[in-house]
C-alpha positions in Angstrom: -76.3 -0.1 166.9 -77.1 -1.7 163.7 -74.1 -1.5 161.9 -71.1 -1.9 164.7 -68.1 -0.1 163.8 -65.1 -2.2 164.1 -61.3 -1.1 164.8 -60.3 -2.0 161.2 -62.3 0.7 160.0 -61.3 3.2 162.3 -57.9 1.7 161.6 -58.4 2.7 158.0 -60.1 5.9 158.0 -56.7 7.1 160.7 -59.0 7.7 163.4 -55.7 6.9 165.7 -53.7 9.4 164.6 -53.0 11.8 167.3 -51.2 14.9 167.7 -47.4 15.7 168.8 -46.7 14.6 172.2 -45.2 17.7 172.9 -49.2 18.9 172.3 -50.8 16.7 174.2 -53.0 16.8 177.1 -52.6 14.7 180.5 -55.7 14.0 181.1 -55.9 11.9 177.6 -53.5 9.5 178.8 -56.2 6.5 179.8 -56.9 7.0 176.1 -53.3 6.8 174.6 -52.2 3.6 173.0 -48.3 4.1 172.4 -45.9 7.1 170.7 -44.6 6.8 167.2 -42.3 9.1 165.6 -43.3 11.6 167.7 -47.2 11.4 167.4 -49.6 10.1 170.1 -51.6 6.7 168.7 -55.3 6.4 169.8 -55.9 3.0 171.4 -59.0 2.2 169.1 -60.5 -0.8 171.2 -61.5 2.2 173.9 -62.5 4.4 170.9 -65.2 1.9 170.2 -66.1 0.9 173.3 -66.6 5.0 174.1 -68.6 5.5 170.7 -71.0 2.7 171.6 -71.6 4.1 174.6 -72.1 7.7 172.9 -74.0 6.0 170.3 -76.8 4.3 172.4 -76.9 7.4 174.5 -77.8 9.6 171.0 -80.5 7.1 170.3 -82.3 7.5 173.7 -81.9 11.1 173.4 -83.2 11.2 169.7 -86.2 8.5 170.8 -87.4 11.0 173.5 -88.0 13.7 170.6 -85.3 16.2 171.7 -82.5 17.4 169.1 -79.5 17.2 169.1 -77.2 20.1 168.0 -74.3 19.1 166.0 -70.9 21.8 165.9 -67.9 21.9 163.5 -66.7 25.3 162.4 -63.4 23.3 160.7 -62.8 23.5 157.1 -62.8 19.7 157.2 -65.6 18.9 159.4 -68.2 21.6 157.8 -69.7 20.0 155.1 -69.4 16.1 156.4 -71.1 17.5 159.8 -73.8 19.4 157.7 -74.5 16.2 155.2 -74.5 13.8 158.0 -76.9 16.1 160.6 -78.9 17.2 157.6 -79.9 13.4 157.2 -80.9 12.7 160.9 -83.0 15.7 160.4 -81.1 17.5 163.7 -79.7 21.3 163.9 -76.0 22.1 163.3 -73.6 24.9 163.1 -71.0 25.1 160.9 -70.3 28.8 160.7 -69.0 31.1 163.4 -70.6 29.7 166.4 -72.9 32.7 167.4 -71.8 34.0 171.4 -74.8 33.4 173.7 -76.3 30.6 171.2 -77.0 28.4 174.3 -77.1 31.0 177.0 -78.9 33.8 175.1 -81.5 31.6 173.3 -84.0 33.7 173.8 -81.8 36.4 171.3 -81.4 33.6 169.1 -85.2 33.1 168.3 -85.6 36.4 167.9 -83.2 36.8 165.1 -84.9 33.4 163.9 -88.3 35.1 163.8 -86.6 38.4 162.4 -85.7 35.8 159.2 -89.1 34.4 159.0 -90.5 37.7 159.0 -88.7 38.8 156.0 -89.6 36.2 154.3 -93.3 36.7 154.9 -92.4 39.8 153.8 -91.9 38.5 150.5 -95.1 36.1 150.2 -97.3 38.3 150.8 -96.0 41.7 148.7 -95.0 44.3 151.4 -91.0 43.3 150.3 -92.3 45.3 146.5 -93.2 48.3 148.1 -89.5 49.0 149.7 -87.2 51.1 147.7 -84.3 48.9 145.8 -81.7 50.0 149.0 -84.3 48.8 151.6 -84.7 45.8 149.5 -80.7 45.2 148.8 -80.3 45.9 152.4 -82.9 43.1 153.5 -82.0 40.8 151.1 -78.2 41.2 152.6 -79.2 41.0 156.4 -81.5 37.6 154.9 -78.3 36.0 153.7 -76.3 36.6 156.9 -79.5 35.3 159.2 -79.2 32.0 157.2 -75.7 31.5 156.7 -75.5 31.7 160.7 -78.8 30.4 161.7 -80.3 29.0 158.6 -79.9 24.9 160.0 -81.5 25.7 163.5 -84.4 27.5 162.4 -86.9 24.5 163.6 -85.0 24.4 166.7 -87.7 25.9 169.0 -86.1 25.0 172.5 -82.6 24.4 173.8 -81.3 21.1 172.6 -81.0 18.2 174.8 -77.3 17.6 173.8 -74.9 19.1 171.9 -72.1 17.3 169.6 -68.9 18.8 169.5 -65.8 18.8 167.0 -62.7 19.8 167.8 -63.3 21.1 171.8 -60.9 23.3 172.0 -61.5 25.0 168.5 -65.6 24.8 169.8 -64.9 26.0 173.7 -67.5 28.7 173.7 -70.1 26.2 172.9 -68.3 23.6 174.9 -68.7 26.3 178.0 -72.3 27.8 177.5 -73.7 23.7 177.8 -71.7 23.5 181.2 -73.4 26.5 182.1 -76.9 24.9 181.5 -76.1 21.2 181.8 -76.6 20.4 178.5 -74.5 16.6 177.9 -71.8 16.7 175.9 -71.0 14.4 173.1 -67.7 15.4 171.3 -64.9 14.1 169.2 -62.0 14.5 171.6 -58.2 14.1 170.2 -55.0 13.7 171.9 -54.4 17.6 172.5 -58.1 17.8 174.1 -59.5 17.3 178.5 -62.1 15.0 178.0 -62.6 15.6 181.8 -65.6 18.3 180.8 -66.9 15.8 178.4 -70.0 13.7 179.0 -69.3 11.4 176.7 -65.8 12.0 174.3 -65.3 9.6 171.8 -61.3 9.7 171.6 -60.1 10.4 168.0 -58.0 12.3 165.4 -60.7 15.4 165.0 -58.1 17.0 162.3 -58.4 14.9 159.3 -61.7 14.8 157.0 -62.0 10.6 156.7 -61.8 10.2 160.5 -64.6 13.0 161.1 -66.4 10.8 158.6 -66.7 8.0 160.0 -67.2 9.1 163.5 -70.2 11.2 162.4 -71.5 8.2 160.2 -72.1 5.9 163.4 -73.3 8.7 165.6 -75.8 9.9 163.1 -77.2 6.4 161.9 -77.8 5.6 165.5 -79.9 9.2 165.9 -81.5 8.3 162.8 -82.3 4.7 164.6 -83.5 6.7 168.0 -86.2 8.7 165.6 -86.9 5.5 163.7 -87.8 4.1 166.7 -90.0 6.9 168.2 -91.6 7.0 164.7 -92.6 3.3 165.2 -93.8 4.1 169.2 -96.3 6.5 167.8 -97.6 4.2 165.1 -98.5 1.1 168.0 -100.6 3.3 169.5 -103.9 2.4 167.8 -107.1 4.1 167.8 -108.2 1.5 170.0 -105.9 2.2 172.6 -106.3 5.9 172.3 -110.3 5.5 173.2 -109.3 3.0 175.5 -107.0 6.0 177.2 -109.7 8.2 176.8 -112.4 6.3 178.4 -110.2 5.6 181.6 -110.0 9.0 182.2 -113.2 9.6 181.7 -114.1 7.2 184.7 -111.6 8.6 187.0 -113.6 12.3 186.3 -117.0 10.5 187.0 -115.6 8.0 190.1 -113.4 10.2 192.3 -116.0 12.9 192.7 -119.0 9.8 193.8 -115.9 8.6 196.1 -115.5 11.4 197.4 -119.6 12.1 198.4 -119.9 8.7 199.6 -117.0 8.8 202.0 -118.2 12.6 203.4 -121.7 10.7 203.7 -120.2 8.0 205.7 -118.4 10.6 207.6 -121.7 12.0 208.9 -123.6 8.9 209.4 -120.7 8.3 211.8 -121.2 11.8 213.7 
């Protein structure tokens, strides 16, 4: 990471601010620094250590070219998750979390491709020729399509790993990557197992500065992972691309003339 986030920060932003003990979960003890006036404190040294970990594996997963889908339905996480997502360029939900999303993708597209099919509609004049309650009704079932699905429109294939906040507000999503294996990246706070997780980050998922800065490390090292992909595809010169070329050329031309040559020696040996 270029920037490493330090426990001051997280210190600041109340990133180890738990829940009540009487909400917590078990399995988050490893995680649990101490108990104060009834809350659970985050110990923050593991917090970092977990998000670097999460961090570098975001980057490898954004360098290979797969996205990432990011989840927050929570009034506090919406629009931080949706800014910060937006800027790496990766899908994310922040509306109802649509049953089957994962599972069903399939569906999915299909409603997708329903959207961009309306809007064609409108490009090229055939929306004009519908009476004004076709038209309203269109226009309505437009506005609902993007609202849900409007962020993973460019998101052609399943993604190759979800971010999660708030798992147990998110547990549909959380359970339909299980299903399919899809790693697990998610903001998990003192009331959450982070047994299912792949990678949790432990932290307060409740409060809007905490989300914040979370999402600002895990995003700048996706946005890293893509700068460095970007930079993969530029040192592969035209030069190198012939040179490619030309090598597999001459394993076409040679294989076949080994191929005669040992079937002659064959039957000179007969």
């Amino acid at each position: 990471m270029a920037n490493k986030t330090e426990v001051k920060d997280l210190l600041d932003a109340g990133v180890h601010f738990g829940h009540l003990t009487r909400k917590w979960n078990p399995n988050m003890a490893p995680y649990i620094y101490m108990e104060r006036n009834g809350i659970h404190i985050i110990n923050l040294y593991k917090t970092v250590a977990k998000l670097e970990e999460a961090s570098e594996a975001l980057k490898k997963i954004a360098a290979s070219g797969r996205k990432i889908l990011f989840v927050a339905t929570k009034k506090q996480a919406k629009d931080i998750v949706a800014e910060k997502a937006g800027n790496a360029n990766m899908p994310y939900i922040t509306e109802r979390w649509p049953g089957g999303m994962l599972t069903n993708f399939v569906t999915i597209r299909k409603a997708v491709k329903k959207m961009s099919a309306i809007d064609r509609m409108k490009q090229d004049g055939t929306f004009n020729t519908l009476s004004k309650k076709e038209r309203l009704a269109v226009d309505r079932q437009r506005a609902k399509l993007e609202k849900n699905l409007g962020s993973i429109s460019d998101m052609n294939r399943l993604p190759g790993a979800i971010f999660v906040v708030d798992t147990l507000r998110e547990h549909i999503a959380v359970k339909e990557a299980l299903k399919l294996k899809i790693p697990i990246f998610a903001m998990v706070d003192t009331n959450s197992d982070p047994r299912v997780i792949d990678f949790p980050i432990p932290s307060n998922d409740d409060a809007s500065k905490s989300i914040e800065k979370i999402m600002e490390a895990v995003s700048q090292a996706v946005i890293e992972g893509l700068q460095e992909r970007k930079n993969g595809k530029k040192e592969e010169t035209p030069a190198k691309k012939e040179e490619t070329k030309a090598k597999k050329t001459r394993k076409k031309i040679v294989a076949p003339v080994a191929t005669a040559t040992k079937e002659e020696a064959t039957k000179e040996e007969e």
